[in-house]
C-alpha positions as CSV (number, residue, x, y, z in Angstrom):
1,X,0.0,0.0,0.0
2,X,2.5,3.1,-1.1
3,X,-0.1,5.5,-0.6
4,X,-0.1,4.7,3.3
5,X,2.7,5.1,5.7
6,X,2.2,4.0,9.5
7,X,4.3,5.6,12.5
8,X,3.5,4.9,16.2
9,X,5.3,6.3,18.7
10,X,5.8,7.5,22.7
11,X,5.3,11.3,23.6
12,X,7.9,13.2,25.4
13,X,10.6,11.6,23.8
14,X,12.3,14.4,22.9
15,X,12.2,16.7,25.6
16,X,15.3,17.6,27.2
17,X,14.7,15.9,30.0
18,X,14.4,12.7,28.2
19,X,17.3,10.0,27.8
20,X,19.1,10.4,24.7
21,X,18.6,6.4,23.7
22,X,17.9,4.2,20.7
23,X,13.9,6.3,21.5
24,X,15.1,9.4,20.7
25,X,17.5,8.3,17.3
26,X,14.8,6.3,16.0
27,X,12.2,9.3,16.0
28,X,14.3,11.1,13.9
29,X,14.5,7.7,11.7
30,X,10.8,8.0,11.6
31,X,10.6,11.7,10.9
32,X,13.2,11.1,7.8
33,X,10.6,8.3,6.2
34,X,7.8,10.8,7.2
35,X,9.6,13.7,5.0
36,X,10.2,11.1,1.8
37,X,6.5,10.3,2.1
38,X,5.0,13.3,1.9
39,X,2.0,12.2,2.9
40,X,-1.2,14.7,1.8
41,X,-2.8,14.3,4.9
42,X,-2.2,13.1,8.7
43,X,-4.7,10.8,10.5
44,X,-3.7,11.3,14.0
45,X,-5.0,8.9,17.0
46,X,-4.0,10.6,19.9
47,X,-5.3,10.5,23.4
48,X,-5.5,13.3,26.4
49,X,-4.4,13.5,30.0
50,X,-7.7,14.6,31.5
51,X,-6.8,18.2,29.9
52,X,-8.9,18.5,26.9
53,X,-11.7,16.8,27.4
54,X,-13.1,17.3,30.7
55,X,-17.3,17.6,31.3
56,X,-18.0,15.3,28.6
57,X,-15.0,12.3,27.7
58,X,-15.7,10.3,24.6
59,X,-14.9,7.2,23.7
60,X,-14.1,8.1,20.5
61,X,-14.4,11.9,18.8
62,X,-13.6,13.3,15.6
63,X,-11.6,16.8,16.2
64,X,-13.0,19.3,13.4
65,X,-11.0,22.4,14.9
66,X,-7.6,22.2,17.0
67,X,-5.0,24.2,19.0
68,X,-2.1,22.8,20.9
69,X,-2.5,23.6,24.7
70,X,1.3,23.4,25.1
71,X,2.0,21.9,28.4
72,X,5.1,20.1,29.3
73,X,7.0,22.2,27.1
74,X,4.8,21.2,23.6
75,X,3.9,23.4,20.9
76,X,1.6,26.0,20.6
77,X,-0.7,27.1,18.1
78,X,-3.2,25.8,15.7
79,X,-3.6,22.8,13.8
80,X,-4.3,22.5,10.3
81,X,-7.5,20.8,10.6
82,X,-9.4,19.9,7.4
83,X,-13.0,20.3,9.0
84,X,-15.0,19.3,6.0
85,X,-13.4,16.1,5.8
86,X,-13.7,15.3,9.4
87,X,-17.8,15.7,8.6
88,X,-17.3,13.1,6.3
89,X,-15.4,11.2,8.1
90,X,-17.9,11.2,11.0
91,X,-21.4,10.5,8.6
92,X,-19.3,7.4,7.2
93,X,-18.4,6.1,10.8
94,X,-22.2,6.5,12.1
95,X,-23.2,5.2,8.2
96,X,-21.1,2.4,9.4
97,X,-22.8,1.9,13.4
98,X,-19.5,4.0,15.2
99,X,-21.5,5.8,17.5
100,X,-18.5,8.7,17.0
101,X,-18.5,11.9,19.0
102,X,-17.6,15.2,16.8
103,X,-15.3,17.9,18.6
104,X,-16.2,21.0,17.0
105,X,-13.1,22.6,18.7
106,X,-10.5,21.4,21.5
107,X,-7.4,22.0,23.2
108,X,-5.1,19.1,22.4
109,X,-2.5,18.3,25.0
110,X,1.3,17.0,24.5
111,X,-0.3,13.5,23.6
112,X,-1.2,15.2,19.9
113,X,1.8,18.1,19.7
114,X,4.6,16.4,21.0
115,X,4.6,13.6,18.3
116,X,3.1,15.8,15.7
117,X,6.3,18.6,15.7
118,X,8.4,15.5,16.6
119,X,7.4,13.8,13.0
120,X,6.4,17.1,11.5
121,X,8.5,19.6,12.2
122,X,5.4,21.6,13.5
123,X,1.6,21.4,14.4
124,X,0.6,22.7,11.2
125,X,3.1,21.6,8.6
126,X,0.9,18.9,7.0
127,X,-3.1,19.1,7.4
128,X,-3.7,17.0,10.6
129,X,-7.5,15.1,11.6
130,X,-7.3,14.4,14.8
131,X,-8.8,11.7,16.4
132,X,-9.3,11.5,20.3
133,X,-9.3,8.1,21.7
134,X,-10.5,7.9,25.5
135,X,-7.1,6.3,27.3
136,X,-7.1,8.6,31.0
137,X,-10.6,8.0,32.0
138,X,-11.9,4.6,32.3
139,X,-14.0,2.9,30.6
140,X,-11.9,2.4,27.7
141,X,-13.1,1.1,24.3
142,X,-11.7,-3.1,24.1
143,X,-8.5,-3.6,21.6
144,X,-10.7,-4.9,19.0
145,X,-13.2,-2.0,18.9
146,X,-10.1,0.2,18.7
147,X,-8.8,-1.4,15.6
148,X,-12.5,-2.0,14.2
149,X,-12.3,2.1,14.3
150,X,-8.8,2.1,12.6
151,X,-9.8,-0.4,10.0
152,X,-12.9,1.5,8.6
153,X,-11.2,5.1,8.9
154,X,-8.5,3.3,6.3
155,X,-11.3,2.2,3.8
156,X,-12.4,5.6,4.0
157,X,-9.3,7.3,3.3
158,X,-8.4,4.2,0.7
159,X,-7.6,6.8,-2.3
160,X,-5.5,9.5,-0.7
161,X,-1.5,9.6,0.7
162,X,-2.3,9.1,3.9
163,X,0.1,8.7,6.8
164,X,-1.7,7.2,10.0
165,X,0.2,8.0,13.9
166,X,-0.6,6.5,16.9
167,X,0.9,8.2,19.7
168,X,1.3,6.9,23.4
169,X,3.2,4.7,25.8
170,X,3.5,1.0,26.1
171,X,3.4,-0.7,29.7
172,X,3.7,2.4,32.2
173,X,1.8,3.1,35.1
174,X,0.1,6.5,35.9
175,X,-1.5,6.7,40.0
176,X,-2.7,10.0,39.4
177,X,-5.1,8.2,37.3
178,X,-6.0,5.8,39.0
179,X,-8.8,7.9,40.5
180,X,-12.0,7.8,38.9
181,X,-12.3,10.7,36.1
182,X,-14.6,14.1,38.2
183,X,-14.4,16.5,35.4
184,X,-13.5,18.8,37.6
185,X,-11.4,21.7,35.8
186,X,-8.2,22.5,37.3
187,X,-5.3,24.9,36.4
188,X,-2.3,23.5,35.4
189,X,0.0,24.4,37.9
190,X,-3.6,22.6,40.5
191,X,-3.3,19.8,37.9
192,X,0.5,19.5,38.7
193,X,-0.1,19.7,42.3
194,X,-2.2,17.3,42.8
195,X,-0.8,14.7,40.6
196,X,2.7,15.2,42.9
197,X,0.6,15.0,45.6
198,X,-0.9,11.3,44.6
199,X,2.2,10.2,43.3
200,X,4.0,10.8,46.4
201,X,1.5,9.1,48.2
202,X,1.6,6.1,46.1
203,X,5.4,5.6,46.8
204,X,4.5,6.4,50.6
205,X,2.2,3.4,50.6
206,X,4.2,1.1,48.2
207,X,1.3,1.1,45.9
208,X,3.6,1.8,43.0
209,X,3.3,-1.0,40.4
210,X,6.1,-3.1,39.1
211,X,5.4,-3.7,35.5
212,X,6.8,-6.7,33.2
213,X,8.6,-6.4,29.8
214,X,6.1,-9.0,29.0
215,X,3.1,-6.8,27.6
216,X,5.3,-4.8,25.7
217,X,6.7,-7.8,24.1
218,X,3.1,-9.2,23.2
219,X,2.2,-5.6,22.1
220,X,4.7,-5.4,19.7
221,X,4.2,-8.7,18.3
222,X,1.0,-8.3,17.3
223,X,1.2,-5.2,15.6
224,X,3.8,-7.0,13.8
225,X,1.3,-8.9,12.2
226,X,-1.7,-8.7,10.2
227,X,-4.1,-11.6,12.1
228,X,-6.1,-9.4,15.3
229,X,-6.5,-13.0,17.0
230,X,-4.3,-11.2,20.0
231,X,-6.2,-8.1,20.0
232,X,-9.1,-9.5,23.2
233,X,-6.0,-10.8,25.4
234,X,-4.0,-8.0,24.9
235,X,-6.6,-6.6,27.0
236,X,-7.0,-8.7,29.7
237,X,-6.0,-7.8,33.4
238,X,-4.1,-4.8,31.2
239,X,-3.6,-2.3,34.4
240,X,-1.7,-5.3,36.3
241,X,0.4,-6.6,33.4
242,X,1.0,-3.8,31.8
243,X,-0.2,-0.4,34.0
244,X,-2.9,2.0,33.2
245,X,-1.0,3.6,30.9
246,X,-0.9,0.6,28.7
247,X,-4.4,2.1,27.6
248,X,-2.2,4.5,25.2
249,X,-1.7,1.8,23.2
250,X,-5.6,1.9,21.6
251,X,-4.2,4.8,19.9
252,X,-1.1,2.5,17.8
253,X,-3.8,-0.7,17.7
254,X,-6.5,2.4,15.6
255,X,-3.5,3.5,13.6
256,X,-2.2,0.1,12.9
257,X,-5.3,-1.2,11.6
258,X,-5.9,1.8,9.6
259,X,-2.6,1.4,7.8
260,X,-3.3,-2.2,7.2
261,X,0.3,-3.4,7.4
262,X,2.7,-5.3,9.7
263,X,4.6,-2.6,11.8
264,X,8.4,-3.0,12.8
265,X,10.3,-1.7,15.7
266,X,12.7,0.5,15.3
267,X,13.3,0.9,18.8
268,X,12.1,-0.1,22.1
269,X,13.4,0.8,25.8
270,X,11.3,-0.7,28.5
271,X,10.6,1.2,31.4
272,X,9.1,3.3,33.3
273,X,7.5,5.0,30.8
274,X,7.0,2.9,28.0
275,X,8.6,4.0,25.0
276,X,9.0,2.6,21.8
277,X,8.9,3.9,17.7
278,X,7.5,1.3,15.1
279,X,6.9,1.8,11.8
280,X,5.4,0.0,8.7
281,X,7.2,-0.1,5.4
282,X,6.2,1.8,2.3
């Protein structure tokens, strides 16, 4: 399929703070494919971190208008959002039983702009359809309803250059979610506070989880594939095998299902924050 390019990746990967491993080289490996693509248009999974989408959460939504909120040192700005085929999009996913939620406008948090300028160059280089996919705030959609979604956004995109991303971490664990989702709005700097506040008591009370390099092994492997038989264990007991933040991965499992193809890794560094670049080939 040459007129489809697949790139999942981790967020925060390039901030300063970040290690400077095989992560961080193989971004820019990823970026360089992205560039002799040249895709026409970006297909975006991304999720939030209880930011964006606060009253209402979706499971899935359809973003028809986009800035970048630019915490934890992201981008700013607006997205190049092409709106009118986002309405399309959304009457062919209800035409085809997605009961899909339509953003007319949000805020996207470093889950969208960090791996969009780090494939990019910036928010708005390429036109860019986001697509939320609920990952903070449980219930989460199953593996297999995630890829359903990514499979029939493909078919609908079938005739353009399309390059689909995923974008979150494998097997990580978050304790500040852990706590169900109040939609209560909070400044950042509250936001920070608070999650220092519950992360400081989960180490207190040993309630940190100790994840295995198992999950992100079986992760990898299926998106390696073509065959979703894997896709309904994947998901079982996923917050003890592989944290909460495992739930990032619905995002890759959408994109990889869109593209259609095997992905390969490119790099993977397990820890505590789960990150990894794969990529299919064009």
């Amino acid at each position: 399929m040459k007129n489809r390019l697949t790139v999942c990746a981790s967020h925060l990967i390039t901030l300063p703070s970040a290690p400077h491993g095989p992560v961080r080289e193989a971004i820019g490996a990823a970026r360089e494919a992205v560039d002799a693509f040249d895709p026409d248009l970006v297909v975006f999974f991304g999720t939030d971190h209880r930011r964006a989408f606060r009253a209402v959460v979706p499971t899935f939504a359809v973003v028809l208008s986009a800035t970048a909120q630019g915490d934890v040192a992201g981008p700013v700005g607006a997205y190049d959002v092409p709106s009118s085929l986002g309405r399309s999009l959304v009457a062919d996913l209800v035409a085809h039983e997605f009961d899909i939620a339509t953003a007319y406008e949000a805020a996207l948090d470093h889950a969208f702009g960090h791996t969009t300028r780090d494939l990019l160059g910036s928010i708005d280089a390429k036109p860019v359809l986001p697509i939320f996919v609920n990952c903070a705030s449980p219930p989460h959609a199953t593996f297999r309803r995630a890829a359903a979604l990514g499979r029939q956004v493909g078919e609908f995109f079938a005739d353009r250059r399309v390059l689909y991303v995923g974008s979150g971490g494998l097997a990580h664990d978050l304790p500040g979610f852990r706590e169900p989702e109040t939609g209560v709005v909070l400044t950042e700097e509250e936001r920070q506070a608070w999650i220092k506040s519950v992360n400081e008591r989960a180490r207190a009370e040993g309630t940190i989880r100790s994840l295995v390099q198992a999950w992100d092994e079986s992760f990898l492997t299926g998106i390696g594939g073509t065959s979703w038989d894997w896709l309904d264990s994947i998901g079982t007991d996923l917050v003890e095998r592989g944290g909460n933040g495992a739930a990032e991965c619905l995002t890759w499992t959408a994109a990889w299902a869109a593209g259609g193809q095997p992905l390969r890794t490119l790099a993977h560094e397990f820890d505590t924050s789960g990150r990894a670049v794969v990529m299919s080939d064009r």
